[in-house]
N, C-alpha and C positions, 0 to 999 in steps of 0.2 A: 740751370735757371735761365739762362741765356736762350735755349734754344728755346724753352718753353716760352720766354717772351716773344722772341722770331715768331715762333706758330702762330699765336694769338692774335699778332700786326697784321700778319698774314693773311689769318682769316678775315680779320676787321676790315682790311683793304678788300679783299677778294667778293666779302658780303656786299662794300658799296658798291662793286661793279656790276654786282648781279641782280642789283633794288631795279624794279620798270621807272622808266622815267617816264614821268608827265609832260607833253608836250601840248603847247597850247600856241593858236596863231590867229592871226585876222585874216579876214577875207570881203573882200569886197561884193557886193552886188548890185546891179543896174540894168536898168529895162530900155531893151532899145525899141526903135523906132514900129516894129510889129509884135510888142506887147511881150516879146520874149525878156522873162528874166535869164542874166548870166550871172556867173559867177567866177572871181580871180583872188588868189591870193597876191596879184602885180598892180597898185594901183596905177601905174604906166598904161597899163596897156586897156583902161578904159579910156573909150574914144572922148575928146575933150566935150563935144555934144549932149554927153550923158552924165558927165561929171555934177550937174546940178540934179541927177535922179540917182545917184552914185547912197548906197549906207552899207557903212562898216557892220560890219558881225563880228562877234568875236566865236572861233568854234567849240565853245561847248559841249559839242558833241561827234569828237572825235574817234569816239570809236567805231569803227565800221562795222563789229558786231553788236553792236549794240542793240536793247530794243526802239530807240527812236533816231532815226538817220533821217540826214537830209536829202532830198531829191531834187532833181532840176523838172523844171515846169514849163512846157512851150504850149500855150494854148490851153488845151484841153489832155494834154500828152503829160505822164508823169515819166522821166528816165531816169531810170532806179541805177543807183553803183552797184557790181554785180564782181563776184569773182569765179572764175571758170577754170576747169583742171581739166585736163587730157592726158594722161599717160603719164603722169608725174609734171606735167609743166601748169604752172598757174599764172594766169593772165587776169588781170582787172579790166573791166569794160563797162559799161551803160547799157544796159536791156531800156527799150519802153516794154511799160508794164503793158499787158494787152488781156484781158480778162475774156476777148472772142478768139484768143488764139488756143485750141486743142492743145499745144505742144509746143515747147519752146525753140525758138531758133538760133543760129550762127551767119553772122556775117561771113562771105568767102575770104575778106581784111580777118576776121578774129579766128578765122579755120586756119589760114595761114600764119598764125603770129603763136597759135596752139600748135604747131607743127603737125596737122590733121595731112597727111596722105590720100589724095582723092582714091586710091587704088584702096584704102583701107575703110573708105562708106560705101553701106549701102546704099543702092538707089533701091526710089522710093517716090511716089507717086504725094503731091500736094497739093491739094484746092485752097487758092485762096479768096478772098474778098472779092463779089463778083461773079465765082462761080469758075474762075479759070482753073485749070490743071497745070503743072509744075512739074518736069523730073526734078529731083533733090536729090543731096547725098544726106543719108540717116545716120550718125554715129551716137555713141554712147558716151557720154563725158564719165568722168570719174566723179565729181561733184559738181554742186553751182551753189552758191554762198552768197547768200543777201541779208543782212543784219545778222540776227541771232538763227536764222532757217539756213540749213544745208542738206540737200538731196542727194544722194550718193547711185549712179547707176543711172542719172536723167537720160533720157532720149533727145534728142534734139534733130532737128535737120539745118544743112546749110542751104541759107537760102536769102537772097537781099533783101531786106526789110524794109529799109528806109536812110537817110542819109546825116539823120541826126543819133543814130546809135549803133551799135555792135551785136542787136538782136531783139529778141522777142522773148520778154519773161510772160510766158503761157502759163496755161490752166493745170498742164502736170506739174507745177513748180507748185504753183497757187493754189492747187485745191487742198482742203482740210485747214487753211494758215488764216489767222483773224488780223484785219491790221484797217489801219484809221490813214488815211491821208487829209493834211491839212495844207489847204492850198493856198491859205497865206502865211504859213511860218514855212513855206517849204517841206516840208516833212513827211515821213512815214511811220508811226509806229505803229510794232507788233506785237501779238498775243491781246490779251483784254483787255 
């Protein structure tokens, strides 16, 4: 009788460890001075200047798979949270979304944090904006993971993009995916 109560506790403890927890937080957001919204979960470390453009969020929308995620907005630029695998290694990063870009890109910062071996890309010839050519290294990630969409086998090239993100979420990512961006809640959702 004993032992069978044991089990039981056992189990009852061991189920609450294994229940997901719900995690919910605030976050701050404030537009500075070139019309850039940011965003911090520190409300320190918004500059005291911006604290009268300062409002609280609560995140609702925590899951990063999910179908409606947040995006940061600089101008006219969406920079999507993106997650990137390479050989078993997964890294989070920021793509700006780029709807003129053929093919997705890597920061040489997000090649080297994926443990990318330049001896293990191909090169690979790339025009960009302008009409320039580019050598590149070409690799193959394992996936790329933006809300509920993941591409298994993506092509990518390394190559700088810009200096507010960790790459380019192109048109092999994007093409066939439906999704709405709303540029004043911040957002992206996907599918209909």
């Amino acid at each position: 009788m004993k032992t069978m109560i044991v089990q039981i506790v056992s189990l009852v403890v061991l189920a609450v460890f294994l229940l997901p927890l719900s995690v919910r937080c605030e976050f701050y957001q404030y537009e500075d001075e070139n019309g850039t919204v940011n965003f911090t979960d520190d409300p320190a470390k918004i500059p005291k200047k911006f604290n009268k453009k300062k409002r609280t969020r609560d995140d609702d929308m925590g899951d990063p798979e999910g179908k409606e995620m947040r995006v940061r907005i600089s101008g006219n630029q969406v920079l999507v949270p993106v997650t990137v695998s390479y050989r078993g290694k997964e890294v989070k990063a920021t793509f700006l979304l780029d709807t003129g870009a053929t093919s997705c890109t890597i920061s040489p910062d997000l090649a080297r944090r994926l443990n990318i071996d330049p001896k293990d890309a191909d090169i690979a010839l790339a025009q960009v904006v302008g009409g320039a050519v580019h050598t590149v290294g070409h690799v193959k990630l394992d996936y790329l993971l933006v809300g509920p969409n993941r591409k298994y086998d993506l092509d990518a090239s390394v190559i700088t993009s810009g200096k507010n993100n960790d790459g380019l979420l192109g048109m092999n990512f994007l093409r066939e995916l439906r999704y709405h961006i709303d540029f004043n809640s911040h957002t992206i959702r996907w599918g209909d």
